[in-house]
KOLLUMRO-889111 format. One record per residue: x, y, z of N, C-alpha, C, O in turn; residue number from 1; residue in three letters. Coordinates in steps of 0.05 Angstrom, whole numbers, always signed. Atoms other than C-alpha are relative to their C-alpha. Last residue first. Example, Ala and Ser with C-alpha at 12.3 -4.5 7.8 and 13.67 -1.06 7.14 Angstrom:
2
+--------+--------+--------+--------+--------+--------+--------+--------+--------+--------+--------+--------+-----+------+
|    n_X |    n_Y |    n_Z |   ca_X |   ca_Y |   ca_Z |    c_X |    c_Y |    c_Z |    o_X |    o_Y |    o_Z |  nr | rest |
+--------+--------+--------+--------+--------+--------+--------+--------+--------+--------+--------+--------+-----+------+
|    -16 |    -24 |     -1 |   +273 |    -21 |   +143 |    -15 |    +22 |    +14 |     -5 |    +44 |    +18 |   2 |  SER |
|    +18 |    -24 |     +0 |   +246 |    -90 |   +156 |    +18 |    +24 |     +0 |    +39 |    +24 |    +13 |   1 |  ALA |
+--------+--------+--------+--------+--------+--------+--------+--------+--------+--------+--------+--------+-----+------+
! end
This chain:
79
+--------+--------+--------+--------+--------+--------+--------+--------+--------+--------+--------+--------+-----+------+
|    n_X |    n_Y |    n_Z |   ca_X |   ca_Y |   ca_Z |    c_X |    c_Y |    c_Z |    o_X |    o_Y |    o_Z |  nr | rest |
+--------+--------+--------+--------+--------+--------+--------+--------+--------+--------+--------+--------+-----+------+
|    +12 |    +19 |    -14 |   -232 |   +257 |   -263 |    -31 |     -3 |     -6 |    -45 |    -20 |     +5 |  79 |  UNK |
|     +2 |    +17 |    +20 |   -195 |   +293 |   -316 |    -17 |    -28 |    +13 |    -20 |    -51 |     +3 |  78 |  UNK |
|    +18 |     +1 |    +30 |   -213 |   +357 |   -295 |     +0 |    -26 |    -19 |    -11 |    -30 |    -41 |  77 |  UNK |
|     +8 |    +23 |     -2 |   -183 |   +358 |   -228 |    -11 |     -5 |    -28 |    -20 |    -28 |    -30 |  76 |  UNK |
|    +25 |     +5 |     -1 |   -135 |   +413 |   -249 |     -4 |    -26 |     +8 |    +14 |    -43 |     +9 |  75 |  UNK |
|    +11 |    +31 |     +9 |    -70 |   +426 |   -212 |    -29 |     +5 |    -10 |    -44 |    +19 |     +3 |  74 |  UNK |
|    +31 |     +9 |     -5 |    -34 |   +497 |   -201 |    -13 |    -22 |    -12 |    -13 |    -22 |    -37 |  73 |  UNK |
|    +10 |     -8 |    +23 |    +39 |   +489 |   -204 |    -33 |     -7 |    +16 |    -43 |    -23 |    +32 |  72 |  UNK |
|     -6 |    +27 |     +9 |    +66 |   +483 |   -129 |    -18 |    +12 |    -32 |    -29 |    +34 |    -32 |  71 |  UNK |
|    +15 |    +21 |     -8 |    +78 |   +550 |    -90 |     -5 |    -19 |    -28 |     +6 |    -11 |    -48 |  70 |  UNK |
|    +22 |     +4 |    +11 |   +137 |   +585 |    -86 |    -25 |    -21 |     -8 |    -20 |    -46 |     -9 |  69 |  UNK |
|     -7 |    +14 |    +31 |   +177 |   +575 |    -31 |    -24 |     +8 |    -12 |    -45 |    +10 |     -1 |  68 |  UNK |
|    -11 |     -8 |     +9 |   +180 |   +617 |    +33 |     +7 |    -13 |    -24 |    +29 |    -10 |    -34 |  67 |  UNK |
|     +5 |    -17 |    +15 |   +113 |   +602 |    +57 |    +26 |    +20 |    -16 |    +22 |    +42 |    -26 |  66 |  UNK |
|    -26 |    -13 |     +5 |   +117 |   +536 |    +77 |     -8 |    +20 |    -25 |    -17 |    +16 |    -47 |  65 |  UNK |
|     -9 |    -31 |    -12 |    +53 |   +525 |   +105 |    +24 |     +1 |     +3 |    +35 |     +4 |    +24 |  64 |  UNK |
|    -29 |    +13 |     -6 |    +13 |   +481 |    +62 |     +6 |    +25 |    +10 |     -3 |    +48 |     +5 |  63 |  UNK |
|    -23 |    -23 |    -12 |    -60 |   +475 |    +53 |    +16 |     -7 |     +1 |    +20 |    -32 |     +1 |  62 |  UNK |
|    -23 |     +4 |    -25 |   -104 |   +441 |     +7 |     +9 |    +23 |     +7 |     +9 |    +45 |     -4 |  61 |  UNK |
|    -16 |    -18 |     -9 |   -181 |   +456 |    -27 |    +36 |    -16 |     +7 |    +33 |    -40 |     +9 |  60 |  UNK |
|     +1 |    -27 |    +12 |   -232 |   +426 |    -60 |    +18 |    +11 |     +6 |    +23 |    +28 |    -11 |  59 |  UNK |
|    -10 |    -20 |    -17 |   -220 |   +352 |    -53 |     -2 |    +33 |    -17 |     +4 |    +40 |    -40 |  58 |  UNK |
|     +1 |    -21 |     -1 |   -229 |   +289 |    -81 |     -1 |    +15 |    +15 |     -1 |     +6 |    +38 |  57 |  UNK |
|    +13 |     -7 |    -30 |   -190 |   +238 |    -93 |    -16 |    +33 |     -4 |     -8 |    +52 |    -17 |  56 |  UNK |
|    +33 |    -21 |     -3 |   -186 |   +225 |   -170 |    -13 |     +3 |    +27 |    -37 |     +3 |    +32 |  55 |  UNK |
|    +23 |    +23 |     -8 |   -130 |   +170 |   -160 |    -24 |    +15 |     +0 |    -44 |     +7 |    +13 |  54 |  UNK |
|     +9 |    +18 |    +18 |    -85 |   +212 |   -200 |    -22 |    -20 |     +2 |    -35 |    -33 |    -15 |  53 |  UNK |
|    +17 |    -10 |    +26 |   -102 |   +277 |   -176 |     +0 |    -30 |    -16 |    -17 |    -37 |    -33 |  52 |  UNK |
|    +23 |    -22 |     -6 |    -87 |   +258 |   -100 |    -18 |     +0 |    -34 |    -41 |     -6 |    -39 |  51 |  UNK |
|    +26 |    +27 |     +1 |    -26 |   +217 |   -124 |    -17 |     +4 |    +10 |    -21 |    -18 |    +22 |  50 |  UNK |
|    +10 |    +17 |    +19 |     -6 |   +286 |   -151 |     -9 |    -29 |     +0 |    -23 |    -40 |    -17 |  49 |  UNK |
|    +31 |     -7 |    +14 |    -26 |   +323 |    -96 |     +7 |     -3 |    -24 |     -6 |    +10 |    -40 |  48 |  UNK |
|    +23 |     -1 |    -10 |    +21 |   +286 |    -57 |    -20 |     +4 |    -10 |    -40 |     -9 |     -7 |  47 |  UNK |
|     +3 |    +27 |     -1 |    +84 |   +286 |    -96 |    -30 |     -4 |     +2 |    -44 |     -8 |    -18 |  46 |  UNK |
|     -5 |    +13 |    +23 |    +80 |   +364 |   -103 |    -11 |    -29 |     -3 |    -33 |    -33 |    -14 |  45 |  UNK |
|    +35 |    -18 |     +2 |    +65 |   +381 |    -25 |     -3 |    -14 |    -32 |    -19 |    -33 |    -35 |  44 |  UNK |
|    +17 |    +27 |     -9 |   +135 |   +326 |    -18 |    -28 |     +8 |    -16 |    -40 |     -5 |    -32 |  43 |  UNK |
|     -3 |    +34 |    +13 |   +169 |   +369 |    -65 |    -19 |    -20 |    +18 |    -33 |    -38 |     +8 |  42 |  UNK |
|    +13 |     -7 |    +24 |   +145 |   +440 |    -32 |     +8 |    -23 |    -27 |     -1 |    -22 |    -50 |  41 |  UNK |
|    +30 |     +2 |    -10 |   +171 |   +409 |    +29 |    -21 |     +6 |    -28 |    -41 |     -7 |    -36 |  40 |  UNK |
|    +19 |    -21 |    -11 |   +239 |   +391 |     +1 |    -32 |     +5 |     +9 |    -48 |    -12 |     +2 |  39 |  UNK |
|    +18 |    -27 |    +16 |   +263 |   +328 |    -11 |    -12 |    +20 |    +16 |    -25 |    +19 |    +37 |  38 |  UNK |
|    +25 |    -17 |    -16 |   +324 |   +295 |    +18 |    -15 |    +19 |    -16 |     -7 |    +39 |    -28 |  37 |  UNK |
|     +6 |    -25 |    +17 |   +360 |   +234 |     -7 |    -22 |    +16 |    +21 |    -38 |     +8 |    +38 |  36 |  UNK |
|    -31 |    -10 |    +15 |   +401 |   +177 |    +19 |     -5 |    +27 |     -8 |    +12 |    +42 |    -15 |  35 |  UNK |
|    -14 |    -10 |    -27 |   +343 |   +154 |    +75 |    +32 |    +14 |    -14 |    +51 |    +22 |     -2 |  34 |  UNK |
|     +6 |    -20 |    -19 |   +284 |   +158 |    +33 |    +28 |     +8 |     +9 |    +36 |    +31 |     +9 |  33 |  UNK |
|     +0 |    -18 |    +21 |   +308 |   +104 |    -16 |     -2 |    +22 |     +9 |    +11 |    +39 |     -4 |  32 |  UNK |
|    -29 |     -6 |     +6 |   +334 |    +58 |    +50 |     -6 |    +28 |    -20 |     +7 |    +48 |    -15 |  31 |  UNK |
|    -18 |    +19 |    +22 |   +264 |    +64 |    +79 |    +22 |     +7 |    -10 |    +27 |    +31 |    -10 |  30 |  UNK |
|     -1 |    -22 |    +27 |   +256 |   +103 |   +142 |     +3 |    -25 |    -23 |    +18 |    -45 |    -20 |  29 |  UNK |
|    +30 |    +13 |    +31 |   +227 |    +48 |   +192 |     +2 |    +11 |    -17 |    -16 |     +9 |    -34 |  28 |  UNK |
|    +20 |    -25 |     +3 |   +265 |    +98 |   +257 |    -19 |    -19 |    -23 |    -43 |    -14 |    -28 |  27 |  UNK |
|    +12 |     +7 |    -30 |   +319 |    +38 |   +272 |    -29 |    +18 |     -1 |    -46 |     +8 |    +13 |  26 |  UNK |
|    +10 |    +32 |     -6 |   +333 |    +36 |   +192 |    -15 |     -2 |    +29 |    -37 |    -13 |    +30 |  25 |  UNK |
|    +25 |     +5 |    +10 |   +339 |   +104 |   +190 |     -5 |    -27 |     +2 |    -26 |    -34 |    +13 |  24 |  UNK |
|    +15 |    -22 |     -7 |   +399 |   +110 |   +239 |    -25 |     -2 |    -12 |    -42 |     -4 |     +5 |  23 |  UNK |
|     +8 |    +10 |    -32 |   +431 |    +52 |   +218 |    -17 |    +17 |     +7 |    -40 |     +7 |     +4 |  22 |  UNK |
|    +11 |    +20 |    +11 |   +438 |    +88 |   +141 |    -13 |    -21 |    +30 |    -37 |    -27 |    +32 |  21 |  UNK |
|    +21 |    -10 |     +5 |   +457 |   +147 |   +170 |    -16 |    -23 |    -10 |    -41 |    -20 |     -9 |  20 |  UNK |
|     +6 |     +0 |    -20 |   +516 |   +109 |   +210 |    -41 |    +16 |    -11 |    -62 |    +13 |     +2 |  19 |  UNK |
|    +17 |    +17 |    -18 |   +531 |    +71 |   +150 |     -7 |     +3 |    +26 |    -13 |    -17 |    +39 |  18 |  UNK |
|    -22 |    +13 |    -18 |   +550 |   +129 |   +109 |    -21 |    -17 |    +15 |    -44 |    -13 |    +20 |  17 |  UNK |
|     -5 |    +28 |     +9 |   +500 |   +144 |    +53 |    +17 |    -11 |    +14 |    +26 |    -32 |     +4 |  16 |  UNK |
|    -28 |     +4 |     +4 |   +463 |   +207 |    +75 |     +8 |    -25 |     -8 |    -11 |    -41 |    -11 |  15 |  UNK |
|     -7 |    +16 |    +26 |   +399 |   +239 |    +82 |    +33 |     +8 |     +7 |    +47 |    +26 |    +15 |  14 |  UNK |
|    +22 |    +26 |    +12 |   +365 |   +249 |   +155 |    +21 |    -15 |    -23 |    +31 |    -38 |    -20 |  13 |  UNK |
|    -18 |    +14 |    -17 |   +415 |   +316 |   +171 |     -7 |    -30 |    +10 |     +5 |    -41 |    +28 |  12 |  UNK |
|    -28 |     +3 |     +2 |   +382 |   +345 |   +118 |    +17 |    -17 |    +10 |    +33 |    -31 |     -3 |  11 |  UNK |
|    -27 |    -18 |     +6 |   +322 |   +345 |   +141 |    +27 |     -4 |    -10 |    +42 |    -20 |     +2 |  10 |  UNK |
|    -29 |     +6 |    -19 |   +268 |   +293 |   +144 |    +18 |    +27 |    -20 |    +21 |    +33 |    -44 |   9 |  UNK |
|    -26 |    -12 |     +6 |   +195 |   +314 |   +117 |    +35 |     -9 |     +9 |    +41 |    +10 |    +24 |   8 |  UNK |
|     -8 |    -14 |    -13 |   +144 |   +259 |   +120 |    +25 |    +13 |    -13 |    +40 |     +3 |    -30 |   7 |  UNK |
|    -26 |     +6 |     -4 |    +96 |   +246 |    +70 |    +20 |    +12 |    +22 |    +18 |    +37 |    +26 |   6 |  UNK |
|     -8 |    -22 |     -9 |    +23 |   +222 |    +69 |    +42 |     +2 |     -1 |    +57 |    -16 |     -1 |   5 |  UNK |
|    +11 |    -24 |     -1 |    -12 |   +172 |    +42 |     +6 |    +30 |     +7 |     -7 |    +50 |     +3 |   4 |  UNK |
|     +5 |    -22 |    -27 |    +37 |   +123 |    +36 |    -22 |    +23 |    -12 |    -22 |    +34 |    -35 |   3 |  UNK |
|    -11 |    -24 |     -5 |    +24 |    +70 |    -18 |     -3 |    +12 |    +24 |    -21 |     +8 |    +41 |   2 |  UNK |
|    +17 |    -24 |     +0 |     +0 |     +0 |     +0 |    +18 |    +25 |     +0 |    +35 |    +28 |    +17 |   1 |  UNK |
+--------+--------+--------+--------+--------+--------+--------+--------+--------+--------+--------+--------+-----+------+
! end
């Protein structure tokens, strides 16, 4: 089953030495997660596109990082 949701990890999350790699492992991070870090306005992205693909619906989201620009605007229109 996909995740529904995503968590953020920082920076100090992604890495490839085997102490960051121990480190997520004890936490349930998956390995692919645990080398790379996306931004919040990347996760927000991800999200409300398996949102548009599965035709969830929804009128609205929020996100509250307000120092990035915000995500391309999405139609539902094909649902």
């Amino acid at each position: 089953m996909e995740a529904l949701c995503e968590l953020h990890l920082g920076r100090v999350w992604a890495g490839t030495t085997a102490e960051h790699e121990s480190r997520c492992a004890e936490q349930g991070i998956p390995p692919e997660r645990a080398t790379t870090m996306a931004t919040r306005p990347e996760l927000v992205r991800r999200m409300l596109e398996r949102a548009l693909n599965a035709c969830a619906p929804f009128t609205y989201f929020l996100a509250a990082d307000i120092n990035s620009p915000p995500p391309p605007r999405a139609s539902n229109d094909t649902c």
